[in-house]
C-alpha positions in Angstrom: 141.2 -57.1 197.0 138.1 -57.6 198.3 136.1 -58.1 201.3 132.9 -57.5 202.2 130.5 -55.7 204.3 130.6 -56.2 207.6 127.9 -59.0 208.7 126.8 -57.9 212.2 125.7 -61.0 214.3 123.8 -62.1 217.2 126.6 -62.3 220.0 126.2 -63.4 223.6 129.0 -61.5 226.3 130.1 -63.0 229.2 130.9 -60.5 232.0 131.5 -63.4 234.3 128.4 -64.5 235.5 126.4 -61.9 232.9 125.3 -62.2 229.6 124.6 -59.1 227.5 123.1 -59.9 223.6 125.0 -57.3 221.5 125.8 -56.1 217.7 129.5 -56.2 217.5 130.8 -53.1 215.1 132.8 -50.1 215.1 129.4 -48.4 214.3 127.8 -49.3 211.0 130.3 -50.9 209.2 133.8 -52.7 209.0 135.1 -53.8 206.2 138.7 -54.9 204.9 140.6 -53.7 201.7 144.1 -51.8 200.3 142.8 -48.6 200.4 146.2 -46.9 200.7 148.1 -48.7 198.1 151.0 -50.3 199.9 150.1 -54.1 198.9 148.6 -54.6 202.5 144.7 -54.3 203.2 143.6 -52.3 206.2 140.7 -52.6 208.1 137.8 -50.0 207.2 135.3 -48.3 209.7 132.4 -46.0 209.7 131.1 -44.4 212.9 127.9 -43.6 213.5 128.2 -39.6 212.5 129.0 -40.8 209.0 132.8 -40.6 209.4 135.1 -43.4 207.2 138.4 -44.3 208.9 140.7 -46.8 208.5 143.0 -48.9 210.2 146.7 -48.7 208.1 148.0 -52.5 208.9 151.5 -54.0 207.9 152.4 -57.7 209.1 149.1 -58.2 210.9 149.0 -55.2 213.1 147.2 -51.7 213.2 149.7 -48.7 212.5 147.5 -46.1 214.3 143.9 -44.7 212.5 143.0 -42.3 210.0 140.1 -40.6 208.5 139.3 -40.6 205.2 137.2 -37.5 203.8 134.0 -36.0 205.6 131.3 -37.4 207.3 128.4 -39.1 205.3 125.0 -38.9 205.6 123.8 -42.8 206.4 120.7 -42.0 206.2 120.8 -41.6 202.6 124.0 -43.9 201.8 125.1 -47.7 203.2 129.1 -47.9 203.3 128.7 -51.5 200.8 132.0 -52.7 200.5 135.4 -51.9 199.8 137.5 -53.1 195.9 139.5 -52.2 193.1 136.7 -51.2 190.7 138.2 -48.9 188.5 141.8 -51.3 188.3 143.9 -49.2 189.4 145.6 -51.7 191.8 144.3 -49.4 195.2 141.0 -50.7 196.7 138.0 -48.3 196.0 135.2 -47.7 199.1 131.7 -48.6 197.5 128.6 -47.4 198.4 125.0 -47.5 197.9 122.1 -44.5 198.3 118.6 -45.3 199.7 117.3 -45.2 195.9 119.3 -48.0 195.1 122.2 -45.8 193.0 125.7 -47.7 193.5 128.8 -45.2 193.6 132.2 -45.6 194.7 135.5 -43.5 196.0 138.0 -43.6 193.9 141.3 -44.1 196.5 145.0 -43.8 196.1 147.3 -43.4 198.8 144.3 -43.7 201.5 142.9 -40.2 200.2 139.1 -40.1 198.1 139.4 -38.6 194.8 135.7 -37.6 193.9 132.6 -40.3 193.9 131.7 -41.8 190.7 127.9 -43.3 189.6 128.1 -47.1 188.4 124.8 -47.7 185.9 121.4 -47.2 187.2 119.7 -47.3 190.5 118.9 -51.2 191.4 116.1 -52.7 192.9 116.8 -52.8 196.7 113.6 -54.6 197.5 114.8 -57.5 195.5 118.9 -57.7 195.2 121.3 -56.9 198.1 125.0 -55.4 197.6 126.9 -58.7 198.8 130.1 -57.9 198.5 133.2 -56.6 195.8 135.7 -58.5 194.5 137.7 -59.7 192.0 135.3 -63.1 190.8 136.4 -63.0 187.3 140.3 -62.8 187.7 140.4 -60.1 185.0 142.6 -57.8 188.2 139.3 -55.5 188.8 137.2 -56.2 191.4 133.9 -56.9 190.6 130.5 -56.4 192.6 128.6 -59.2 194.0 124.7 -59.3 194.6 122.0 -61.4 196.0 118.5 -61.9 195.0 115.8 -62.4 197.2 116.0 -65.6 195.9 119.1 -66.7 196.7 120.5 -66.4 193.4 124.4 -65.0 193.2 125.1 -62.6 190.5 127.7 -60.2 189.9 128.7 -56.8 187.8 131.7 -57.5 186.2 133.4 -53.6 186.5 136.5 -52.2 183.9 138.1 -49.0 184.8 134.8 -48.0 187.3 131.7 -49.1 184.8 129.9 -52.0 184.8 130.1 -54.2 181.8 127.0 -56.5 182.2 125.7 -58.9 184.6 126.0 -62.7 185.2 124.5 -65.0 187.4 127.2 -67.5 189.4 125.7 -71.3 190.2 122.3 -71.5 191.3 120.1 -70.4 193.9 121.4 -70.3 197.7 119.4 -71.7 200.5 119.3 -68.2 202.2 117.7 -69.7 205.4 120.7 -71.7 205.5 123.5 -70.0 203.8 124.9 -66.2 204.3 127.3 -64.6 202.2 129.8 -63.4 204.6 132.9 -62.4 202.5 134.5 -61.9 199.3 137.9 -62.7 199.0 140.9 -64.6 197.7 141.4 -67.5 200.0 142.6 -70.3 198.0 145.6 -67.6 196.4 145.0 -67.9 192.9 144.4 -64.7 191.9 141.2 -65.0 192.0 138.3 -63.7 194.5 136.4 -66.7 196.5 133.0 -66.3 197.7 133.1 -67.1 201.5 130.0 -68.2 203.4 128.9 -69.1 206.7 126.4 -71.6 207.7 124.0 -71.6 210.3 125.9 -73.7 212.4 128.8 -72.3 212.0 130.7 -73.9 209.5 132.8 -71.4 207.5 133.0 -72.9 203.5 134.4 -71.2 200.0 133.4 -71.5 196.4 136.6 -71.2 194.5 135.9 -69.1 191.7 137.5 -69.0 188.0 136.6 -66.7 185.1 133.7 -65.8 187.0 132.4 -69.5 187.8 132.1 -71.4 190.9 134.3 -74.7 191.1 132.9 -76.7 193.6 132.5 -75.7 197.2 134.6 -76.5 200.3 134.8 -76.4 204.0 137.3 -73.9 205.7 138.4 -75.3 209.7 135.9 -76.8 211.7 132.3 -75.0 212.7 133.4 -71.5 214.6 131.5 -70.8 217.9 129.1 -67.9 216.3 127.9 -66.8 220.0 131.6 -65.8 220.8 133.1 -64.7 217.2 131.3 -62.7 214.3 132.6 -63.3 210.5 133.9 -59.8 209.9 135.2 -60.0 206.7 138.4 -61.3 204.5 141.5 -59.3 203.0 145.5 -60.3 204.1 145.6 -58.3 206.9 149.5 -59.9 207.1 150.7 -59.1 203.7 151.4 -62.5 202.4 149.3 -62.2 199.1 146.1 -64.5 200.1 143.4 -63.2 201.7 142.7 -63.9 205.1 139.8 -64.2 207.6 138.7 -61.6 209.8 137.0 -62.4 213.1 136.0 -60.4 216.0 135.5 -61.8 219.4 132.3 -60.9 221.6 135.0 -59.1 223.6 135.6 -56.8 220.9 139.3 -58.8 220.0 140.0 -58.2 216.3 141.3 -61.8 215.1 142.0 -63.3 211.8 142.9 -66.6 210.5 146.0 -66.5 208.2 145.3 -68.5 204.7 146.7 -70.8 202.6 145.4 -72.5 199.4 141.9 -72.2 201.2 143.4 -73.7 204.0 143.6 -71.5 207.8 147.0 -71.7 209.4 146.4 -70.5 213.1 144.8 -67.9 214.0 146.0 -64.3 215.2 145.7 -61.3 217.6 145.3 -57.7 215.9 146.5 -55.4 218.2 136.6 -59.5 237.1 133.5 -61.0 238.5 130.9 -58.5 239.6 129.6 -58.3 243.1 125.7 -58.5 241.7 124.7 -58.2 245.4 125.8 -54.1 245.0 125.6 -53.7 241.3 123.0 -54.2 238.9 123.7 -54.2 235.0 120.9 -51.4 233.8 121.5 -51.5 230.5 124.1 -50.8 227.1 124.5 -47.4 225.5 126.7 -44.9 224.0 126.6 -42.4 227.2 129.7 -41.0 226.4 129.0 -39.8 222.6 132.6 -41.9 221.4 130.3 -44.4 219.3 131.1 -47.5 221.2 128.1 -48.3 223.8 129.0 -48.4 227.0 128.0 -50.6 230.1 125.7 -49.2 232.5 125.2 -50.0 235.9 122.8 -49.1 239.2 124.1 -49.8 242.6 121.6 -50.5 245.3 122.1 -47.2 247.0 121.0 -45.7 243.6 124.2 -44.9 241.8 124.5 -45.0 238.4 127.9 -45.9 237.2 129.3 -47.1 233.4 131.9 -48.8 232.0 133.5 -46.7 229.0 134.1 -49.4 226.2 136.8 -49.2 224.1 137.1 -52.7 221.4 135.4 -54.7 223.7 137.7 -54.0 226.9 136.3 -52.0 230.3 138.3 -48.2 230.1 137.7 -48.0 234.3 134.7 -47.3 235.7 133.0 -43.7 236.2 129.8 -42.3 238.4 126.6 -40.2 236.7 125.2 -38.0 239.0 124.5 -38.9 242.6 122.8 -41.6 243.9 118.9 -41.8 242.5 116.3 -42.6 245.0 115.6 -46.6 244.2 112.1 -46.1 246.2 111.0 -43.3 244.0 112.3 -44.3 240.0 113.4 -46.9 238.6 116.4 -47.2 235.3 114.3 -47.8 232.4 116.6 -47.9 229.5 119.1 -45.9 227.7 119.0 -44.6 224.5 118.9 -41.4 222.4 115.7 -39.8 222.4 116.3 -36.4 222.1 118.8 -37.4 218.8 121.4 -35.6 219.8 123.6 -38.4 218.7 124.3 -39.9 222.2 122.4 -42.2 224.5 120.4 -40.8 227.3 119.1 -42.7 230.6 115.5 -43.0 230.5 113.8 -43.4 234.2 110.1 -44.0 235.2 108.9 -43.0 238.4 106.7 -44.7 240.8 103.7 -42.7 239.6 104.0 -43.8 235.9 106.2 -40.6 234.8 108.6 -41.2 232.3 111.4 -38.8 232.6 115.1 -38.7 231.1 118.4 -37.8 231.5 120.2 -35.8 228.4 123.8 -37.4 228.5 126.9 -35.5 226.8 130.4 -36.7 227.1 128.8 -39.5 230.3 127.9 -36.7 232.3 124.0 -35.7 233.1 122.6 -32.3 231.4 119.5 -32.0 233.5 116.5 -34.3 233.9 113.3 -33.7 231.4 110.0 -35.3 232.0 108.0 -37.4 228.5 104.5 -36.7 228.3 102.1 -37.6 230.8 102.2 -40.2 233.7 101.6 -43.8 232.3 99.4 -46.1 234.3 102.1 -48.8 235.5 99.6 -51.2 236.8 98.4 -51.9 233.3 101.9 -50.7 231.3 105.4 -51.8 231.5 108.2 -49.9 229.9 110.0 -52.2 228.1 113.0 -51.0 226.5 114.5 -47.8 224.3 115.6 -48.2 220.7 115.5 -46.8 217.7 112.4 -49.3 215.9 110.8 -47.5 213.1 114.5 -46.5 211.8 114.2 -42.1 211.8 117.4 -41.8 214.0 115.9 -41.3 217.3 115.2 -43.9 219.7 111.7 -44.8 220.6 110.1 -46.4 223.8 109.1 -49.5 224.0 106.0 -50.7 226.1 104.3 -54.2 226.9 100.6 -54.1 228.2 99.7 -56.5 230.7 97.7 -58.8 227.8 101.0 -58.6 226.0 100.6 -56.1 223.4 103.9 -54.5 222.3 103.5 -50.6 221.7 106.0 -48.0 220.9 105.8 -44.1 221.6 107.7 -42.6 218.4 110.0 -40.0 220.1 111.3 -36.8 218.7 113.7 -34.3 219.8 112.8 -36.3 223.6 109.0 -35.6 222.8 106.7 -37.9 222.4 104.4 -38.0 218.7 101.7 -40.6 219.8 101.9 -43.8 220.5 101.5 -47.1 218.1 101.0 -50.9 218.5 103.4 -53.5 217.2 101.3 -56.7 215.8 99.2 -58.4 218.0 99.5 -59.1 221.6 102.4 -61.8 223.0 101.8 -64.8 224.9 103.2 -63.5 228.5 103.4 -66.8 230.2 105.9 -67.9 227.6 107.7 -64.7 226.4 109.6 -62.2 228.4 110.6 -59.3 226.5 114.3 -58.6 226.8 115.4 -56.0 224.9 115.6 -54.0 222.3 118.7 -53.1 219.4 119.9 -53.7 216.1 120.5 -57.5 215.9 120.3 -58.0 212.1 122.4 -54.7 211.2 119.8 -53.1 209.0 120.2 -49.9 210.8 116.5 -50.2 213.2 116.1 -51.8 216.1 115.2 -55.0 216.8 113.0 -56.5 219.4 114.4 -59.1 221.7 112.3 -62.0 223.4 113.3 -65.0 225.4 110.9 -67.9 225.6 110.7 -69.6 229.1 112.6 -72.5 227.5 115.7 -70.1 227.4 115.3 -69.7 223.6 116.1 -66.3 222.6 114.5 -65.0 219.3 114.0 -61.1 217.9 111.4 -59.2 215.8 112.8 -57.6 212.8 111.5 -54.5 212.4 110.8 -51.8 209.6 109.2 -48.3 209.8 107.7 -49.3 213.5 106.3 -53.0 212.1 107.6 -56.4 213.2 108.9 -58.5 210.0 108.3 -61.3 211.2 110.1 -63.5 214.2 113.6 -65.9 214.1 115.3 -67.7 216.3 119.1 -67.2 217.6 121.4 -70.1 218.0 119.9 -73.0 220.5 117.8 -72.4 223.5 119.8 -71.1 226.6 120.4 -72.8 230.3 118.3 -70.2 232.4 119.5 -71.5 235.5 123.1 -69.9 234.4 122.7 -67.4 232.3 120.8 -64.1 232.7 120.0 -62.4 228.9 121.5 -58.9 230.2 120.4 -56.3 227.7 121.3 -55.4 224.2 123.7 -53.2 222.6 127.2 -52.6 220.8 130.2 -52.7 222.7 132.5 -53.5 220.9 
């Protein structure tokens, strides 16, 4: 069966009193398919080194984890979803290379048997790999795509090959609209297409012979600053496909189905003192591909939270105590691209300098380039924005220009304006990550009504601007930093 790529959203965490806008996945990717063979769908993962795993479930809970192959190179292929293309009743893992080539794993037993090529490269500029699943009810899943457009249109796939192309219905309202899932909810044999609308409201079109009949509203609206549409597959066994949440927590949840109907909804598997502590920032200091929470305390020590699925793993110390008087925490992030977040610092006299992090401990201190003159520059935040692997720093001028210093192996290769310079009085910039899952960083604002709002970005360039959710209460909630803990 079916289910689709993971659709990473714009979350908001509550650590008490704090709010930290994160990107809720295990790395890349999660997705939700049988790829062992045993009539239950597991739960799918890629981290961030390349590596697919998977999460074995039986009655709606995880039996332990496994890896599946080697690494993969993400740079050059997106995990896209997980099916049965070639019909052999074990879901396949389906991929697509930066050229636009789709090619899938053939699976049985939880093992890949070779990679296979389906037709010829596609267009990525104008149609994006939805989803896989079974839309037809011929007992092969079929892959679903989007146009630009909005149109829906899918490959219908016997034994692994593609056997034409047919459009379903008529154009989504993208703006409104995202395909969130593919999957059979209704338990008719036959894959749904699941979406999710801006406001929330989770709705199906039941699908026959590879048409749409009609569409229809699943629950009531779901809270989309607290839980993320992860996918759909029967995580419980029971021969409908269910839905797959996770919680801003990091709490895997799904919603048991029946004749497109949700039954319940199910499990899988302190107040700070801000006085002392401050909350720095959100990275991966600890290389285990879950960021972690990062903290300062006023006598200079820096301090993280280890993050495992959204739950605090203690707390442990970096270093001793920084002088506060001296430098201050700038951001974390990789720039050296060593595959794990360093703590960027600038001191009082404009030097930027970082810390090499391996395994949450400090390997040294290296300075960047040259001091930067801090009465006219403010360092911003650390991410990853034109999308080469290695995170870049970001910079605001005192007229508002955004800049970025492209960083390489913790050097610096010039430095670069992003679009023209930002109103100050009514933008703060708050951070920087992934919010839109496209693999580059993002850039985070928050207008002085509380709305918060990001810069898609590509190659270093802002793709335009969109808002998240509603404006938020200023007064009780402080926009924290951006990252992904789950």
């Amino acid at each position: 069966m079916k289910n689709t790529p993971f659709i990473q959203t714009n979350l908001l965490f509550n650590s008490s009193l704090l709010m930290v806008l994160l990107v809720l996945s295990f790395s890349a990717h999660a997705d939700v398919g049988d790829v062992n063979g045993d009539g239950t769908d597991d739960i799918v993962w890629q981290h961030k080194n390349g590596q697919v795993h998977y999460w074995p479930m039986r009655n709606g809970k995880r039996l332990g984890g496994i890896n599946i192959h080697t690494p993969v190179n993400r740079a050059a292929w997106t995990l896209a979803g997980v099916g049965d293309v070639n019909g052999d009743d074990t879901d396949d893992i389906v991929w697509q290379h930066r050229n636009g080539q789709v090619h899938y794993w053939p699976m049985k037993n939880g093992k890949r048997l070779g990679g296979i090529n389906i037709h010829t490269s596609v267009n990525k500029a104008a149609w994006t790999l939805a989803g896989v699943g079974d839309v037809n009810g011929d007992d092969t899943d079929d892959i679903i795509w989007q146009h630009r457009n909005g149109q829906v249109h899918y490959w219908a796939m016997r034994n692994g090959k593609r056997l034409g192309g047919i459009n379903i219905h008529t154009p989504v309202n993208k703006a409104a609209w995202t395909l969130a899932s593919v999957g059979d909810v209704n338990g008719n044999g036959t894959d749904d297409i699941v979406w999710q609308h801006r406001n929330g409201q989770v709705h199906y079109w039941p699908m026959r012979n590879g048409k749409r009949l009609g569409g229809i509203n699943i629950h009531t609206p779901v809270n989309k600053a607290a839980w993320t549409l992860a996918g759909a597959g029967y995580v419980n066994g029971d021969g409908t496909d269910d839905i797959v949440w996770q919680h801003k927590n990091g709490q895997v949840h799904y919603w048991p189905m029946r004749n497109g109907k949700r039954l319940g909804g199910i499990n899988i598997h302190t107040p700070v003192n801000r006085a002392a502590w401050t909350l720095a920032d959100v990275g991966d200091v600890n290389g285990d591909g879950t960021d972690d929470i990062v903290w300062q305390h006023r006598n200079g020590q820096v301090h993280y939270w280890p993050m495992r699925n959204g739950k605090r793993l203690g707390g442990i110390n970096i270093h001793t105590p920084v002088n506060k008087a001296a430098w201050t925490l700038a951001g974390v992030g990789d720039v050296n691209g060593d595959g794990t977040d360093d703590i960027v610092w600038q001191h009082r006299n404009g030097q930027v300098h970082y810390w090499p992090m391996r395994n949450g401990k400090r390997l040294g201190g290296i300075n960047i380039h040259t001091p930067v003159n801090k009465a006219a520059w403010t360092l911003a935040g650390v991410g990853d924005v034109n999308g080469d692997d290695t995170d870049d720093i970001v910079w605001q001028h005192r007229n508002g220009q955004v800049h970025y210093w492209p960083m390489r192996n913790g050097k610096r290769l010039g430095g670069i304006n992003i679009h023209t310079p930002v109103n100050k009085a009514a933008w703060t910039l708050a951070g920087v990550g992934d919010v839109n899952g496209d693999d580059t960083d993002d850039i985070v604002w928050q207008h002085r009504n509380g709305q918060v709002h990001y810069w898609p970005m590509r190659n270093g360039k802002r793709l335009g601007g969109i808002n998240i959710h509603t404006p938020v209460n200023k007064a009780a909630w402080t926009l924290a930093g951006v990252g992904n803990i789950k």
